[in-house]
C-alpha positions in Angstrom: 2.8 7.5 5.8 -0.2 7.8 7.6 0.6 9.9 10.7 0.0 13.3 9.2 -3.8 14.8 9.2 -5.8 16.2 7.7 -6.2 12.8 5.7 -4.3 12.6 2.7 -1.1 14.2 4.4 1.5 15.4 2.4 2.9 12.1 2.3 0.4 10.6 0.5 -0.2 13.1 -1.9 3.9 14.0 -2.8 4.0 10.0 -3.3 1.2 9.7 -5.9 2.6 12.8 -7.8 5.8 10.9 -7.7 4.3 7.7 -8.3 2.2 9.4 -11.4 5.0 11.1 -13.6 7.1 8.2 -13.3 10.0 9.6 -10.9 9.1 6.6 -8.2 8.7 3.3 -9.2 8.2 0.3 -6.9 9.9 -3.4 -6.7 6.7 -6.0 -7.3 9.3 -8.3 -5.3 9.5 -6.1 -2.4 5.2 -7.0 -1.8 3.9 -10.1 0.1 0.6 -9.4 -2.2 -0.8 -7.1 -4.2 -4.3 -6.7 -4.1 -6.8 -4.3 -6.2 -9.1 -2.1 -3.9 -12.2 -3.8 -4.3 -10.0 -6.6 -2.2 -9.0 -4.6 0.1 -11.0 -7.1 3.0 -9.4 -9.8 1.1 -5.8 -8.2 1.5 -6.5 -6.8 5.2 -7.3 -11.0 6.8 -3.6 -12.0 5.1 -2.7 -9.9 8.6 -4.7 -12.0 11.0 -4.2 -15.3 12.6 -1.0 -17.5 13.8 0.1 -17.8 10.4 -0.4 -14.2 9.5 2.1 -12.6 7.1 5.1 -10.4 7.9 5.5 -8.5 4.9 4.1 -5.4 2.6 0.9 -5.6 1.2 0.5 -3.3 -2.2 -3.3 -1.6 -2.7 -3.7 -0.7 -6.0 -6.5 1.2 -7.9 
């Protein structure tokens, strides 16, 4: 989702329209964590480190 430019691509903008009327929903069990925005430092160290996690990490606003 992050490979198209200029920054949001149309990725990111056809998934929050999706995301906003309710036609895509996510899975909470499909997330290692979900962190707010303000945590997004917080959410970004679960990634660093021998014992670093392998999963998704959900940003939310």
């Amino acid at each position: 989702m992050s490979c198209s430019s200029p920054f949001p691509g149309e990725e990111w903008t056809e998934t929050a329209h999706f995301f906003a009327n309710g036609a895509l929903k996510y899975i909470p069990e499909m997330f290692h964590a979900v962190y707010g925005l303000r945590d997004v430092r917080e959410a970004f160290k679960e990634f660093e480190g021998e014992n670093s996690i392998k999963g998704r990490i959900l940003l939310t606003i």
